[in-house]
Every structure is written in structure tokens, then in C-alpha cells.
N, C-alpha and C positions, 0 to 999 in steps of 0.2 A: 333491722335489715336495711329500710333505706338510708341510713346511716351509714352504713357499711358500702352499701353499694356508691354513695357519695365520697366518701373515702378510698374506693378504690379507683373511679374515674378521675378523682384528683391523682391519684399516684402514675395512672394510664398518660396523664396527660404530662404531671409533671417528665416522666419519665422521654415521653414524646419531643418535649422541648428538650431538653436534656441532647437526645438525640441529634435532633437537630443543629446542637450548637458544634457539635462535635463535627459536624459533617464540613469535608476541605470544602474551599473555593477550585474550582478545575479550569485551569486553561489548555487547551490544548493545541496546540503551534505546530502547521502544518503544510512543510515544502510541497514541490512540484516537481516531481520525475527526479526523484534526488537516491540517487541509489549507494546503498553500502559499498565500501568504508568510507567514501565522500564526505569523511569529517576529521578533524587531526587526532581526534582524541579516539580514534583504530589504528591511527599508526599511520593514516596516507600524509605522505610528504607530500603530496600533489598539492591541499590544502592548508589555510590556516585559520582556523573556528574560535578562536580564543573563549569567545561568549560561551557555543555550545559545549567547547572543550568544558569550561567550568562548572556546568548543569550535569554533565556527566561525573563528575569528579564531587559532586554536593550529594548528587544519588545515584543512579544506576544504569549501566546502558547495557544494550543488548545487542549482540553478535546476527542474530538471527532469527528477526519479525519479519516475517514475509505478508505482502497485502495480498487481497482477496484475487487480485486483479493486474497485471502490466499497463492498465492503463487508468486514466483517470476518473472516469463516472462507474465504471464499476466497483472498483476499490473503496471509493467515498462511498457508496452504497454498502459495504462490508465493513466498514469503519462505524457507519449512523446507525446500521441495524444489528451487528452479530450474525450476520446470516450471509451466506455466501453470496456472490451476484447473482447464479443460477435459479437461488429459492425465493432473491429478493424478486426475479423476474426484471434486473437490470442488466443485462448481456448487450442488449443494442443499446450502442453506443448514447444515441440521444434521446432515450425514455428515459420520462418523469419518473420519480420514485412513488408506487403504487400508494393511494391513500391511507389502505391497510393495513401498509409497512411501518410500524411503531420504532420509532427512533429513539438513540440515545440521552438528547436535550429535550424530548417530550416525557418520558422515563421521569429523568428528576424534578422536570416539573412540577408533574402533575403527582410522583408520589413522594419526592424531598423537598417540595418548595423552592427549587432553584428559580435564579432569576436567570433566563438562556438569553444568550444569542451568536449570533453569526457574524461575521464582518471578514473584507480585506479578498481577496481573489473569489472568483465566481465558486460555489460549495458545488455548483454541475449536477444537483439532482434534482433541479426543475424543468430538466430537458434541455436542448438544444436552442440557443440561442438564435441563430440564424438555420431557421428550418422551413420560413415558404408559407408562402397567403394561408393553400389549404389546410397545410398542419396548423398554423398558427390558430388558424379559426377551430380546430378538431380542442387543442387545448382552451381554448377560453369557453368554447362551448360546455365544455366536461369540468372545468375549472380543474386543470391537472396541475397547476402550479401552485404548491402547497404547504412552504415551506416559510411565507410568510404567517402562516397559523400556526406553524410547529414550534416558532420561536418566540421570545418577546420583542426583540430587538434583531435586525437583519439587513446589512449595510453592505454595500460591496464597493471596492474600493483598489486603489494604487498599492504598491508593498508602502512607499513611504508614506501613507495616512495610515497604515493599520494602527499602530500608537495611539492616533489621535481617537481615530474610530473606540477603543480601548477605554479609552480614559472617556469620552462621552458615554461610554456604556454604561462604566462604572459612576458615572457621574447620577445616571438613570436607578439603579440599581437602590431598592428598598433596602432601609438598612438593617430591617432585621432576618435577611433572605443570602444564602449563600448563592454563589455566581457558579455558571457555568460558559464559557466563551471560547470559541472555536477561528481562531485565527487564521484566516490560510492567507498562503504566499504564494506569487505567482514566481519567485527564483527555486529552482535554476531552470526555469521551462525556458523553452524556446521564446522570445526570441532574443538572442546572448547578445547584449548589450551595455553588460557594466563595463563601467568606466577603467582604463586603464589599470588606477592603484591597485585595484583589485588583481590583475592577471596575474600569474606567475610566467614566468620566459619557460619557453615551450621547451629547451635545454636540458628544462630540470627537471623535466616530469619524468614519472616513470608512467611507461604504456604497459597495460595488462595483456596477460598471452593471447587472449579473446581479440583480440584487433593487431594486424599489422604495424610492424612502428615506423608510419611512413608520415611525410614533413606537412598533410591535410590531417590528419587524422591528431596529431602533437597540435596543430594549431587549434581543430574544434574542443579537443580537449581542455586548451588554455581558456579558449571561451567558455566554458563550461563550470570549471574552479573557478574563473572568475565569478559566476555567477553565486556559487558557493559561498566564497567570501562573502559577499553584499551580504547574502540573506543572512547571516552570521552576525552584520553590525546591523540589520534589519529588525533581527530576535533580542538584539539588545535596546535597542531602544522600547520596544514594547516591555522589557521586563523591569526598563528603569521606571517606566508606570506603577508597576506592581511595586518597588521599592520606595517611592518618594510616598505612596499609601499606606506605608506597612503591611501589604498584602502578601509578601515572598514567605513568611514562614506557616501563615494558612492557607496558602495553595498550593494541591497538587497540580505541578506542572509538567504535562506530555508535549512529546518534541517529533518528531517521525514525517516520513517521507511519502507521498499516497501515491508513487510507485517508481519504478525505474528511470534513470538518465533517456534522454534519445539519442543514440547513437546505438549500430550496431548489437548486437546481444542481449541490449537494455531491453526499454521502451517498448511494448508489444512483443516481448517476446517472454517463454514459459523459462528461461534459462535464468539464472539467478539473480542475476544481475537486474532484469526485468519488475522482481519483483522484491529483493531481499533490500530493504532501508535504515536508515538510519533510527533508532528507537531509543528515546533518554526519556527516564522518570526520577523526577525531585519532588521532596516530599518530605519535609524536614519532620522528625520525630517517630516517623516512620519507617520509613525509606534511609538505610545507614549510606553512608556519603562511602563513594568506592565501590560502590557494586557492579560487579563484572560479571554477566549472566549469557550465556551458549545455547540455553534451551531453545527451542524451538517456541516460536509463538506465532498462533495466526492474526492478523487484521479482526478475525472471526470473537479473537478475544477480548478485544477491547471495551469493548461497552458493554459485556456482564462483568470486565472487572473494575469499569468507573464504577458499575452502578453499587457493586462491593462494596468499593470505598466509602460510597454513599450510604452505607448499610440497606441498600433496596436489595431485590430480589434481579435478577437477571428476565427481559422481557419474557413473555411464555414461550414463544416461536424462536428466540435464539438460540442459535444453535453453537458458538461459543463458549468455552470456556473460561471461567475466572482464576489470572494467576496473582489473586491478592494475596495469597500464603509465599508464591516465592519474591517478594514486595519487602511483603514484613519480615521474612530469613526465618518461615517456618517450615513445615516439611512441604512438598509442592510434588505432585506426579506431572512428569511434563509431557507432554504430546509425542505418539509415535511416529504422527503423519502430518502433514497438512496437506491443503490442497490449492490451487490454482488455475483459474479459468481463463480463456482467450476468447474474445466474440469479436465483432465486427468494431471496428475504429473510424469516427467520424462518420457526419449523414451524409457523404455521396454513394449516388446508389452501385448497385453490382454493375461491373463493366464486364465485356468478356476477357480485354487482357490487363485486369486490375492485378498489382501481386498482395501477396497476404499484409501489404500496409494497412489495409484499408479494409479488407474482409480476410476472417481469421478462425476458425472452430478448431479448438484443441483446448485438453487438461492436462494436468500435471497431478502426481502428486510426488513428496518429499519424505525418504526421514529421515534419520541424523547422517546417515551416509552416502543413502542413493538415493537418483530421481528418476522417473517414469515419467517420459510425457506420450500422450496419445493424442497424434494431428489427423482429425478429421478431413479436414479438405488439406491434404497433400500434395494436389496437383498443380495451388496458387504458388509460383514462382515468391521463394521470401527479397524482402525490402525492407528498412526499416524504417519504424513509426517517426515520422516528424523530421526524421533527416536523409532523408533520401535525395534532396537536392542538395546536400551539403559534399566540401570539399573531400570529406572522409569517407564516406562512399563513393563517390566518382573516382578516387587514386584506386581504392579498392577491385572495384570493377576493371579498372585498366590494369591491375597487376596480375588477376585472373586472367584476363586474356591475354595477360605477354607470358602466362605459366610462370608467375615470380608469386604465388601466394603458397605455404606449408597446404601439403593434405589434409590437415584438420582442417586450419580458415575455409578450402575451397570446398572441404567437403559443406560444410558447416550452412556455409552463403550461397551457395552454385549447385544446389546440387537440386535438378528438375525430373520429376516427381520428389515431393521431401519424404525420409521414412512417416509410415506411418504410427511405429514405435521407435523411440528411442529411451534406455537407459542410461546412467554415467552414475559411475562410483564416484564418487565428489570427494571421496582424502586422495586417491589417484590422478584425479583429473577434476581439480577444480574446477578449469573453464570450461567445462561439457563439449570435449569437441572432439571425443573419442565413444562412439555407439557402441552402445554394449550387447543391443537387444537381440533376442536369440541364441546368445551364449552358452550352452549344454551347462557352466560352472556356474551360472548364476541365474537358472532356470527358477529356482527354488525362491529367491529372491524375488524376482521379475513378478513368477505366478503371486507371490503376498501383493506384492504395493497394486498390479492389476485387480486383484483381489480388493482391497482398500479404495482403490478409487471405482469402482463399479458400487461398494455399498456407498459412497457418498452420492454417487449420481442416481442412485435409488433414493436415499434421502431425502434429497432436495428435490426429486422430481425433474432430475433434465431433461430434455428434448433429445440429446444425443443418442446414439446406438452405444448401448457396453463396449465395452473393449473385451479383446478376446479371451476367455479367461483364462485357459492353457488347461482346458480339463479333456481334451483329445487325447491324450498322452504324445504330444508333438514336442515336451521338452524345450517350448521355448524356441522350436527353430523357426524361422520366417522364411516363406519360400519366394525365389526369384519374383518380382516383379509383385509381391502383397505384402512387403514390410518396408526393406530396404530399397531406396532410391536411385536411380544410376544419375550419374554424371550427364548435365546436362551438354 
């Protein structure tokens, strides 16, 4: 018997290593406010991605990953944990990520032996950086910043050190231990300053229906692509690391956006653009070179399907799905809905004439065809996040006041009180600038996704009031002055 039982803990064990060898290296490479199709290889002319083109074209990109979040520390918080911002309890903008919130890089740690780390733009879930004697002292007291313990390695840094930062990691990195490394980039965020070569002539762009095509708005766009491009020769350089190591055919490498452009429709806002990013996974042996994937995928997904990959289990409290079957082209059930949250932006406090830049309560949810979003505070005049002193907003505002903007734009921007339902059929009206809500024909419709997003804010436990559920028998109509918004 103890024989046997010697026998099988060597097979336990061999089998264990075994395991492990098999397990990829992960990096994961990860823009700022970069929104779909902000990349050549969707078909925008506006850009030229060469690099990213290629990583797409080795394995798989995706049409339609949407993050957790329009803005930045929520999303990262739905990216680290599988769990929406609302359940992570990161909605305000400059809270730390809760101690009790188990992360994706502490995951394979502690149950695949990864060697982790961070580097390269601020990861923003150790709270606000510039927040004030008092808070400051609230966090050191409570020791809220935590994320030096979550990793092994944890460096923040310029776009052009992340390479180097990279390659000392790997420098660090035991050699019988696979890697997990999280790259962020601070392109294409604000503030747009790549150089020249980079720009495209504002000529040639093409401007989407969502914004006016007026001679500010063509310019902050060019600053924008510009930005694009950089991070593109940015992502190449860090992956000529991985190559001069021979790491490119034992890492899976994820590529993705942690949320919307700033500009109009983008950037804080539940409209798609806001939230829908760029998403490429390579993954030689795996992962067939050419994959072109539509499904829907939340942010929510992501770190039960590294931890897949890793053969771990998905953490217990994630609420995520693993789409490691549609990875490998096995059969894959894809999501009906997702969801997306809006909370407050940046730690200045409530003003009474702030507009929803800056403070914002509203949900969304999506599925393959319509969106619902439910805007709690309605009354905040909209503004958008991070560019509201820019050139393309100010033409904007002045075209509204000379009555030169389309009734969707001025509904869309200008309209005081904002509904506090809207729907849009999205093969109709891609740029959501046609309200649907209360519609008698798509009552039926409206009542499911309400329906869907009330059991998610039950799940998570929001804070917020349900949304209405349409079980009055009202058929969906909104009456004067409690759905629909007039004209400010």
C-alpha cells in the first residue's frame, strides 16, 4: 500500500510539472482610450498599425469586446478581477482596488507559479494619485495601496521604456517559472503629442456620423491617429523583446483597449464607441492565424479565460465567462448581453453646475443588435470626458447655436434634461443617435434587455434603483417629462 500510494504521488507530481510546462507565457498589451476600429487591420483608413495589423493576421481579432467601463480605473478593475466595476466596488473614480478583490496576476501566481508583473503607464488601481493630505493620510493609514503585493515585479513608466522595463523583467524572471506581464500604454490618451510622421493630413480622414465633419473636429482626429500610429511602433518594439528571446511562439499575447477614444460619443460615454476596443489574441499552436470573431465578449471575460489557458480554474467570485473554446475553433455558446457602467470621472468633488464630465450614473446593457442604456442622473447637462476644452467640441457648441448641427447630433449633445431611457437598434442606426425607447414595436424587446440589466444589478449588488421593468402593462411608452428629454 505505501508503495502504491508512493507511486501515485510521483505520477500526481510528475503529472503537475507536466502541467506546468505546458502553461503559455502571457503578455498582455494594453492601450488608453483607444476605441474600435482604431486599427488598419478593421478596415479604418484613418490609420496605419502595421505591427498590430500583423498580430491580428498570426491569430485572431475581435469585432466586438466591449470593457467593463468608458473610463479608465473602472475597466482596469474589470479586466484584473472578472467582475464588473459595480461588484468590484470600483465606480468612484479614485478608489483603490478592495484587498479582497483577487486578481488575475495573483490567480496564476499563487495557483500556476507565474512569475507577474506590471510595468509602463499607471495600472490606476491603487487609487488616485493626486488626492489631498487627508485622503492620502486615509490610505497609508489602512495601507490601501496594494498592488505592490499582488505582483512580483511593478514599475511604471514612459511608453518608450516599456521595452526596456520588459526585458529587465524578463531578465528577473526564474527560469523554471512561466511569465505573466501586463504592459500598459499611456497612447492614444490625452495629451496628443506624437510627432509629426505619425499624423495623417486631416483631408483624408474619414469622420464617422457620430460627430460633425467640421475643420476642429478633422484636426483633433488627426491628433488622435497620430497617437495610434506611435503606440503601434511602441507594440513593436516591446515584442522585438519577445523575439530576440525566442519567447513569441510560447506566449500568448493579448492586445486591447481599456476603453474609449476622448472625444465626443467616446470616452465616458455608454454609446459604443465609449466602450467597444480593439481586441487581438496570438497564440501560435493554438490560436489559427486568421481569426475573425463578431461574438460579443465582455472585459468580464478575460481573466477566467487567461486563467483557462493556464489550466486554473476561474477565481470563485468571478463573474466572467471563459471563451477558451472559441480560441481553440471548438464549439463556444456566446453571450446574449453584456453590460456596462458609468460612475463618476476623476476626484473633483460635485459642483452644482458640473455636467456629466465629471459626474455620471448610468447602465447600459448590449446584445447582438440593441442597446439600453438607463441614465440615472439625467438632469447633468452631457460634456465630454477629457475633451471638452478641445477645438472639436467648441465648433460643435457653436454649430448648435447657429442651428447648423443634424437632429440626431443636437438631439444627441444638447438635449437638457437627457432621456432617461434610451434604446437603438445598432444594424439601423449604428451611431445611436436615433432613440428608440417607448416604441409600441419594440416594447417586447425593450421589456427583455430591462429585464437583463435589473438581474445584473441584482447580482452585483448596485446601489442604483431598477430600471423600470414594463410590467404595468404601459407597453413601453414614456410619458412627457419621465423618459424623454426636451430640447434644451
Amino acid at each position: 500500500m505505501k508503495a502504491f500510494l508512493i507511486l501515485l504521488s510521483s505520477v500526481v507530481m510528475l503529472v503537475s510539472a507536466f502541467a506546468a510546462e505546458q502553461r503559455p507565457n502571457i503578455l498582455f498589451l494594453l492601450s488608453d482610450d483607444h476605441s474600435y476600429p482604431f486599427l488598419s487591420t478593421y478596415g479604418s483608413s484613418n490609420v496605419k498599425t502595421p505591427t498590430l495589423d500583423q498580430l491580428a493576421a498570426e491569430g485572431m481579432k475581435f469585432h466586438r469586446f466591449f470593457t467593463g467601463a468608458p473610463q479608465c480605473v473602472p475597466s482596469r478593475a474589470t479586466l484584473m478581477t472578472g467582475r464588473s466595476p459595480v461588484a468590484a466596488r470600483m465606480t468612484r473614480f479614485s478608489a483603490p482596488l478592495p484587498r479582497d478583490e483577487i486578481t488575475l496576476p495573483e490567480l496564476l501566481r499563487e495557483k500556476g507559479g507565474y512569475f507577474t508583473g506590471v510595468c509602463g503607464r499607471s495600472y490606476h488601481l491603487d487609487g488616485a494619485t493626486k488626492i489631498g493630505q487627508g485622503a492620502a493620510k486615509v490610505f497609508q493609514e489602512h495601507q490601501l495601496k496594494t498592488f505592490i503585493d499582488r505582483v512580483d515585479s511593478l514599475n511604471t513608466c514612459a511608453d518608450n521604456e516599456v521595452a526596456a522595463q520588459v526585458a529587465a523583467f524578463l531578465d528577473k524572471k526564474p527560469a523554471d517559472k512561466p511569465f505573466f506581464m501586463w504592459a500598459n500604454f499611456s497612447d492614444p490618451h490625452h495629451a496628443w503629442n506624437a510627432p509629426a510622421e505619425f499624423r495623417p493630413d486631416t483631408a483624408s480622414l474619414k469622420v464617422p456620423a457620430h460627430w460633425p465633419d467640421l475643420p476642429g473636429v478633422r484636426e483633433q482626429l488627426a491628433d488622435y491617429c497620430a497617437e495610434v500610429n506611435r503606440v503601434d511602433r511602441t507594440v513593436a518594439g516591446v515584442l522585438d523583446v519577445l523575439k530576440k528571446r525566442g519567447l513569441m511562439d510560447s506566449t500568448l499575447i493579448v492586445f486591447c483597449g481599456d476603453n474609449g477614444m476622448a472625444m465626443p460619443h467616446g470616452k465616458g460615454s455608454l454609446y459604443d464607441p465609449g466602450s467597444n476596443v480593439p481586441f487581438l489574441v496570438r497564440w501560435p499552436g493554438v490560436v489559427k492565424p486568421g481569426g475573425d470573431s463578431r461574438a460579443l465578449i465582455s472585459a468580464e471575460d478575460l481573466a477566467p479565460t487567461l486563467l483557462a489557458a493556464a489550466g486554473l480554474e476561474a477565481g470563485s467570485k468571478m463573474s466572467g465567462v471563459s471563451f477558451l473554446p472559441l480560441l481553440k475553433g471548438e464549439a463556444h455558446t456566446p453571450r446574449k448581453h453584456l453590460f456596462v457602467e458609468r460612475g463618476p470621472h476623476g476626484s473633483a468633488p460635485v459642483a452644482a453646475d458640473m455636467t456629466n464630465a465629471g459626474y455620471d450614473l448610468a447602465r447600459a446593457v448590449r446584445s447582438d443588435r440593441f442597446k439600453f442604456i438607463y441614465n440615472c442622473t439625467p438632469w447633468i447637462p452631457y460634456s465630454p470626458v477629457d475633451s471638452a476644452g478641445g477645438v472639436a467640441w467648441k465648433e460643435m457648441q457653436e454649430a448648435n447655436a447657429a442651428g447648423k448641427l443634424s437632429p440626431g447630433l443636437r438631439t444627441t449633445y444638447f438635449t437638457t434634461p437627457r432621456p432617461v431611457y434610451e434604446l437603438y437598434d445598432l444594424e439601423a442606426d449604428p451611431s445611436e443617435l436615433n432613440n428608440l425607447s417607448g416604441k409600441p414595436e419594440l416594447a417586447a424587446t425593450e421589456r427583455e434587455l430591462r429585464a437583463a440589466l435589473a438581474e445584473k444589478m441584482i447580482l452585483d449588488f448596485d446601489y442604483l434603483p431598477l430600471p423600470d421593468l414594463m410590467e404595468g402593462g404601459s407597453g413601453g411608452a414614456v410619458k412627457k417629462g419621465k423618459g424623454q428629454g426636451k430640447k434644451k
